[in-house]
C-alpha positions in Angstrom: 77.7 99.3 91.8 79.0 103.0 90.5 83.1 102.6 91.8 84.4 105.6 91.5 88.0 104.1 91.5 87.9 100.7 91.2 87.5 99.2 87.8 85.8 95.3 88.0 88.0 92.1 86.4 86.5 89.1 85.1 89.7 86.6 85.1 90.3 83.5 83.0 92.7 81.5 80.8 93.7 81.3 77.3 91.9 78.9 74.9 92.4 75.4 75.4 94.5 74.1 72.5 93.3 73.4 69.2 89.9 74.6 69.3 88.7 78.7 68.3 88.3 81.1 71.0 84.5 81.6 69.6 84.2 77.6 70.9 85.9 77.6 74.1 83.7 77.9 76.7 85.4 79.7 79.4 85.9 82.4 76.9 82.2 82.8 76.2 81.8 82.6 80.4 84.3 85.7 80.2 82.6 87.6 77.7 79.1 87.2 79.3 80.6 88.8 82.7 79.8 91.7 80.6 83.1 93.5 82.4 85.1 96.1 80.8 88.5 94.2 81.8 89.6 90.9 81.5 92.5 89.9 83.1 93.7 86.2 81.0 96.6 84.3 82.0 99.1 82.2 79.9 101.4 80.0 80.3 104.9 81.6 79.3 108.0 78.9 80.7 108.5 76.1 77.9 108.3 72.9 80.7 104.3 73.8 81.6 103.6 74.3 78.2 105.0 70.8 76.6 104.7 68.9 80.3 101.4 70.3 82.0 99.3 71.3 79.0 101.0 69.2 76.6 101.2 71.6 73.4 103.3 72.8 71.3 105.6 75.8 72.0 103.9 77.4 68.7 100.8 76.5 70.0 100.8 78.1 73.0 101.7 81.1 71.4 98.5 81.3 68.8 96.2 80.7 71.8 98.0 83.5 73.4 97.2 86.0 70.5 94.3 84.3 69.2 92.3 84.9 73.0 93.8 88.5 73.1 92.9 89.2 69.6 89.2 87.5 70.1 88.5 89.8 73.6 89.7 93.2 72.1 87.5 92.6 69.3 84.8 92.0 71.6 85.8 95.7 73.1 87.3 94.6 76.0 90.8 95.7 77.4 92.6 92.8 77.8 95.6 92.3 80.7 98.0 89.5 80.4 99.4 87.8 83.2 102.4 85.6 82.1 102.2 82.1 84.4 105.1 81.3 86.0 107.3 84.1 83.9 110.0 84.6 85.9 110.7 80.7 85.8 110.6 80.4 82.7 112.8 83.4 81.6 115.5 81.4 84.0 114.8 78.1 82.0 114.5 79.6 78.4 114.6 83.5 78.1 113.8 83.5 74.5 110.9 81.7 74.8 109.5 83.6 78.1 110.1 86.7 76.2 108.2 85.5 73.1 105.2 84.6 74.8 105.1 88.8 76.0 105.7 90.0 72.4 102.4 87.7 71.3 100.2 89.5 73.9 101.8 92.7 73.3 100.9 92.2 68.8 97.4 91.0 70.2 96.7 94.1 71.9 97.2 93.5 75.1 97.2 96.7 77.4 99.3 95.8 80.1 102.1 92.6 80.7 102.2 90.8 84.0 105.0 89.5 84.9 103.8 86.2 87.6 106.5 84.7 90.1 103.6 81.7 90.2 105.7 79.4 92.6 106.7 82.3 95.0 110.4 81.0 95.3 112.4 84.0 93.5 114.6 86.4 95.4 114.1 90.4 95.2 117.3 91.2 93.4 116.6 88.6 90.4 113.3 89.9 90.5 114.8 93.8 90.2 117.0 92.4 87.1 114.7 90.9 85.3 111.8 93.5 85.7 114.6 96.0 84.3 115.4 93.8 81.5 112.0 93.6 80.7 110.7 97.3 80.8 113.7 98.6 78.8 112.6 96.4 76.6 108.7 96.3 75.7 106.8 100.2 75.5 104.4 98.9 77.7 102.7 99.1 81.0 104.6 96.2 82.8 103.2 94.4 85.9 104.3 92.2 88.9 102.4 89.2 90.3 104.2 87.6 93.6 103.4 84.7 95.7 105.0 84.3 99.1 105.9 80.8 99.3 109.4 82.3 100.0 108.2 85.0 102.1 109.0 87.7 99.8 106.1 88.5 97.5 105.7 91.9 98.8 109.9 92.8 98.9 109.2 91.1 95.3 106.7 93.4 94.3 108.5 96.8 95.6 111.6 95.6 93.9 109.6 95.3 90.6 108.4 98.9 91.0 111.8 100.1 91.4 112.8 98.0 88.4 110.1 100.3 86.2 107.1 98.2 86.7 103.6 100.2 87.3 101.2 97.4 88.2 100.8 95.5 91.4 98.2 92.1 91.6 98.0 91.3 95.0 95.1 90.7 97.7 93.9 92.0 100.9 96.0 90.5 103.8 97.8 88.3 101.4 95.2 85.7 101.0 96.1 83.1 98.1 97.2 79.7 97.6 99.6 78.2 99.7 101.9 80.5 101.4 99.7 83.6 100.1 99.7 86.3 97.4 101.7 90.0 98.0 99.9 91.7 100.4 98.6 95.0 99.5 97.7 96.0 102.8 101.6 96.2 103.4 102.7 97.6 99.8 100.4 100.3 99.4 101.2 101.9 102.9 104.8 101.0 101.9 104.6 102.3 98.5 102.4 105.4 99.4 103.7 106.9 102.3 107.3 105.4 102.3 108.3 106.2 98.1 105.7 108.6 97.6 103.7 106.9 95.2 99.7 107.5 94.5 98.2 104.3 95.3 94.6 105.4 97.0 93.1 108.2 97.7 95.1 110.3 100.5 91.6 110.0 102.8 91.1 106.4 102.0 94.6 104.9 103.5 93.2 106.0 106.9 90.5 102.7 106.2 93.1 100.6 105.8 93.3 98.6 109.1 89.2 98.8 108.7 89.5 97.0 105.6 91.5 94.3 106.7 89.4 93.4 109.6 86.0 93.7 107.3 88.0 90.8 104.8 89.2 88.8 107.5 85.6 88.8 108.6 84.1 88.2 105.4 86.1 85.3 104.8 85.6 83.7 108.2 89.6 84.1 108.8 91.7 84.8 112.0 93.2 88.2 111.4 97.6 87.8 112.0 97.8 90.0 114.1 101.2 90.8 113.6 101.0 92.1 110.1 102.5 95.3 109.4 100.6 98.2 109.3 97.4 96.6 110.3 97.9 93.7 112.3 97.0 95.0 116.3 100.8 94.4 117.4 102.0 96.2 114.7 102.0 99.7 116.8 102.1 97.3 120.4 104.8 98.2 123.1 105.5 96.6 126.0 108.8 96.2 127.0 109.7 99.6 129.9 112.5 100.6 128.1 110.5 100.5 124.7 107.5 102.3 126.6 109.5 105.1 128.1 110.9 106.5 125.1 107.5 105.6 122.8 106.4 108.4 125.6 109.4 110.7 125.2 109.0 110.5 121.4 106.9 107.7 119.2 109.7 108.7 116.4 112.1 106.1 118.9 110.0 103.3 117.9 107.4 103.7 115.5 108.3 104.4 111.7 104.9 105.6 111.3 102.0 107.7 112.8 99.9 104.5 113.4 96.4 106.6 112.5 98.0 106.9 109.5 96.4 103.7 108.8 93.6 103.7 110.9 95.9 101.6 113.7 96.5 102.8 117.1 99.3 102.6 119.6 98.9 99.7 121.8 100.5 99.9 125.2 100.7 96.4 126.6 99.8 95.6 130.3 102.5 92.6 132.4 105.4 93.1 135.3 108.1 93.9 132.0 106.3 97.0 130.9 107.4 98.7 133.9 105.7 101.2 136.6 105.2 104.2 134.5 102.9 101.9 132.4 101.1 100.5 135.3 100.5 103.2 136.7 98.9 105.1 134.0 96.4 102.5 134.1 96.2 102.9 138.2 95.7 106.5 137.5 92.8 106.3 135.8 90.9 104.5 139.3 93.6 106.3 141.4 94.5 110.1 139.9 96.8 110.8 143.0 98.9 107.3 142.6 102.6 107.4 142.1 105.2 105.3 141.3 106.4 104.8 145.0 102.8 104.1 146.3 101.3 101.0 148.0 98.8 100.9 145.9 101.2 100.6 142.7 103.0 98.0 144.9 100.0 96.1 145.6 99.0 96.4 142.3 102.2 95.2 140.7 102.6 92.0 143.2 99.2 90.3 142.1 100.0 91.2 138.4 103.3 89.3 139.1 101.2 86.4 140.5 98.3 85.8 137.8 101.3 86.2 135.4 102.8 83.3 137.1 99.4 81.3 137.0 99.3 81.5 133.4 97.9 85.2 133.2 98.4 87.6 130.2 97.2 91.0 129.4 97.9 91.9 126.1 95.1 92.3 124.1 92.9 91.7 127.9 93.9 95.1 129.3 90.1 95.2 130.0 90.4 92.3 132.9 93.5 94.7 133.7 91.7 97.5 134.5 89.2 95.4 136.7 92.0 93.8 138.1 93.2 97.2 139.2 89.5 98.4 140.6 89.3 95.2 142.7 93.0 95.2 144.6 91.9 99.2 145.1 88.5 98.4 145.9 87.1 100.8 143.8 85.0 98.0 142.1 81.3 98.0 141.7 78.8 95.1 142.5 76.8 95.0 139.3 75.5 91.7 139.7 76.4 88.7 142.2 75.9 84.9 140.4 74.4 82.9 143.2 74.5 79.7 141.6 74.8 78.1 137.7 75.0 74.9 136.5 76.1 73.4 132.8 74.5 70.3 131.6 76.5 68.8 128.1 74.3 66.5 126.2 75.6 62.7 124.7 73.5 63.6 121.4 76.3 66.2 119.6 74.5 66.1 116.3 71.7 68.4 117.9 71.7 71.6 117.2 72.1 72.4 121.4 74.5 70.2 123.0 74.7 71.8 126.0 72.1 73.8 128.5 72.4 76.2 131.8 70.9 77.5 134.7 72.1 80.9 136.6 71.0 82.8 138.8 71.9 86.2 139.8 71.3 88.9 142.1 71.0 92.1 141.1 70.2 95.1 144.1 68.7 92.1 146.2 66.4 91.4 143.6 67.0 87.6 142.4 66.6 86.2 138.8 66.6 82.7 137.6 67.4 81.5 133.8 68.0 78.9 131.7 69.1 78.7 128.0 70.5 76.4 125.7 74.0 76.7 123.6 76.1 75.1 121.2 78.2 73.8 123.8 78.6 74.7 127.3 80.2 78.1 127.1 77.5 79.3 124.8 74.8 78.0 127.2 76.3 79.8 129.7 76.7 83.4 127.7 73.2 82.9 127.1 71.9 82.3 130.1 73.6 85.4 131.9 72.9 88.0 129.5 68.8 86.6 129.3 69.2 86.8 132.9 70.9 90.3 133.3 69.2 91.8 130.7 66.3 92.6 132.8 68.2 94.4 134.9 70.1 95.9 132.0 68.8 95.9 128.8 71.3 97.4 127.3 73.3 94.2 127.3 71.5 93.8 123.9 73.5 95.8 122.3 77.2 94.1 123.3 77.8 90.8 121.9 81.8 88.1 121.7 83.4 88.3 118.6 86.2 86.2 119.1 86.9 83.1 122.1 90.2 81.2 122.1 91.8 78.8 124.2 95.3 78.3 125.1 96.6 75.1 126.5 99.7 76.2 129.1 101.2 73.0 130.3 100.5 70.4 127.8 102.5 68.4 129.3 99.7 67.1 132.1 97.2 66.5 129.0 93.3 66.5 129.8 94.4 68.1 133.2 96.5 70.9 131.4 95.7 74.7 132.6 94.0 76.5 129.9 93.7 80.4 128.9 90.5 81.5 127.5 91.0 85.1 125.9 87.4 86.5 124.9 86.8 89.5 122.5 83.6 91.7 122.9 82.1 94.7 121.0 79.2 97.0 121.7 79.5 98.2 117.6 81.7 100.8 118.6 84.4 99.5 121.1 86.5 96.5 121.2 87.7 94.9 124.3 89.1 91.6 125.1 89.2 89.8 128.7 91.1 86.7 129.6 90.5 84.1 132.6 92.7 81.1 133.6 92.4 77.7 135.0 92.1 73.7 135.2 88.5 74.4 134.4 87.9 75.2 130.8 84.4 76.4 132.2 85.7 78.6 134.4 88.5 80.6 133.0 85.5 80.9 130.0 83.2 82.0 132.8 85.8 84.5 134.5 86.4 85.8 130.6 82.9 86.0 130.2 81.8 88.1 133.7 85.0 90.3 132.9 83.7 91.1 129.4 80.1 92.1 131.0 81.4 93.8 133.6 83.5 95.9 131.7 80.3 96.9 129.5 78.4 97.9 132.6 81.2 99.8 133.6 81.4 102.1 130.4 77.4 101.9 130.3 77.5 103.5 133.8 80.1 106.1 133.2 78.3 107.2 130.8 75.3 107.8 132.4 76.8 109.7 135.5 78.3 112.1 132.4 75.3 112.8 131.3 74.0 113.1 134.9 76.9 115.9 136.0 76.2 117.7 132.4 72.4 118.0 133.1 73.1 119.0 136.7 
């Protein structure tokens, strides 16, 4: 690929003791990566280097130079992140320091300095850092893990301190607690200190780059993450909502498209009327505050709260919450029947099958499908079904399903929430049903979700309609 910006790493150790770099294999692997950079780490605190690798102090030191030395010949530059520095400048300073002066002689272009365990605290991290770059002419690095919840505090701290490199990952993901996440420093850094990070037209991608590596690596995305996480910009209390209105500066410390993020503004009873009814005003344009309606409204929000209900990140089932008390709602389909059958074999590759029929304009459709379980089945089966009606079902599909036990207490007979995410490849919504039944609050989810596409497939259509008329 031809990055413009990015530069590609291959990353490896230092030669095993007592053998020549030429011999070590994992230094030949490195070479053969054919990368301009390699990125080599060393062990630099005195109790890994006579208790984990079992050398010598000395030792350690010639395999430090010796793999430097053996890469920049090779034309290579060469970064060096120091293992578990900041430890080992705590345990023996000389020695921590020493280890940074034999990749600095080797040619080393830039010195990392790694908090490996994650356990130190910003301002020993700011000292330290200091020490260090007012000591070496050198491009000095910080490498933070957050087993104490501070690797990216630790990180800004170092870049205060002098430092001018950050190693860190996308969302944080790393060993154990997790590495510095970048998606927090570089929005931190860039538009908070006023440091050039990415380009000015990139940080806009940001949230769009965390959800593409969450995705990638088959993980749940924390939604509360700063910056990118969907609750980072999310309002719901009414007196947080009325001056977010008023002005976002009362409770935002950023423009949230800054990022690519949006302003979230959270549907339940403690948001308040002015946020209900914004929603109510989009069935209802002549609703107020004092109307039935609103009343109506806000009562049977009150009472599937009570039942277990919740509409963040399910405004969708909101809104058709909203267009049924008003009546507003349209029929797109009526299920006359289904029926889930779950299989005793579980190794196949369908456990469970369905059967649904619907009606559709008086016409009637029967179909059956099978699923990897009984939910699936059943999204199967009503979208094969309804897609004959409208085929433009093809082009929606769930990205996410989870399920909440509510009252664990009563075990097997627990209530349950099933929140359901959709897309269409442009829009995200999520619906949400509750019950006893696992089946049905899936099912309720599941019709929501369709229902909702049908209802922005329509609206659609009748603007196209008005525009050609």
């Amino acid at each position: 690929m031809n990055l413009k910006n990015a530069r590609l790493a291959a990353f490896g150790s230092t030669r095993r003791a007592g053998i020549r770099p030429e011999d070590d294999l994992n230094l030949q692997a490195l070479c053969k990566a054919d990368t301009s950079v390699v990125t080599i780490f060393g062990k630099s605190w005195d109790f890994h280097v006579t208790d984990i690798i079992r050398t010598s102090l000395e030792e350690n030191l010639n395999m430090i130079r010796d793999t430097i030395a053996f890469l920049k010949e090779k034309g290579k530059e060469v970064i060096f992140d120091a293992e578990h520095f900041f430890d080992g400048f705590m345990a023996n300073r000389d020695y921590a320091l020493e280890c940074l002066r034999a990749a600095a002689d080797a040619g080393a272009s830039c010195l990392i300095l790694c908090d490996t365990n994650g356990g130190m605290f910003p301002s020993d991290i700011y000292r330290i850092v200091k020490e260090v770059v007012e000591m070496f002419p050198f491009l000095i690095g910080i490498h933070c893990h957050n087993d104490g919840g501070m690797a990216v505090a630790n990180s800004i701290m170092a870049i205060e301190a002098g430092a001018c490199h950050v190693q860190g990952t996308i969302n944080g993901i790393g060993e154990r607690s997790g590495n510095a996440n970048l998606c927090t420093i570089i929005p931190n850094l860039q538009l908070k200190k006023g440091y050039s990070c990415v380009p000015k037209e990139q940080m806009e991608n940001l949230f769009v780059v965390s959800r593409t590596i969450s995705e990638l690596a088959n993980l749940v995305p924390n939604e509360r993450d700063p910056y990118v996480g969907r609750s980072a910009f999310a309002h719901k209390g009414g007196m947080h909502i009325d001056a977010i209105r008023k002005n976002p500066l009362s409770f935002e410390h950023i423009d949230p498209s800054l990022v690519g993020n949006e302003r979230r503004i959270l549907m339940s009873e403690v948001s308040g009327r002015s946020t209900i009814l914004k929603r109510i005003q989009e069935v209802l344009p002549w609703a107020d505050k004092n109307s039935p309606e609103t009343q109506l409204i806000m009562d049977e929000m009150k009472r599937l709260e009570h039942e277990g209900y919740q509409f963040e990140g399910a405004e969708t089932s909101f809104e058709l919450l909203v267009r049924r008390v008003l009546k507003k709602d349209i029929k797109f389909f009526n299920v006359k029947d289904f029926r889930v059958l779950c299989e005793e074999h579980w190794q196949d590759d369908y456990s469970a099958s369905a059967i649904i029929k619907v009606e559709v304009d008086g016409v009637e459709e029967i179909s059956a499908a099978e699923g990897d379980g009984p939910v699936n089945a059943l999204d199967k089966a009503l979208r094969k079904a309804l897609q004959i009606f409208y085929p433009q079902l093809d082009k929606m599909r769930l990205t996410d399903y989870k399920v909440r036990v509510l009252d664990t207490d009563k075990a097997t007979a627990a209530k349950v929430r099933v929140h359901i995410e959709s897309t269409d490849g442009q829009k995200v919504w999520g619906t949400v049903g509750v019950s006893t039944n696992i089946i049905e609050a899936s099912w309720d989810a599941l019709v929501d979700s369709i229902e909702y596409f049908l209802y922005q497939h329509h609206e659609k259509s009748e603007m196209k309609l008005e525009k050609t008329v």
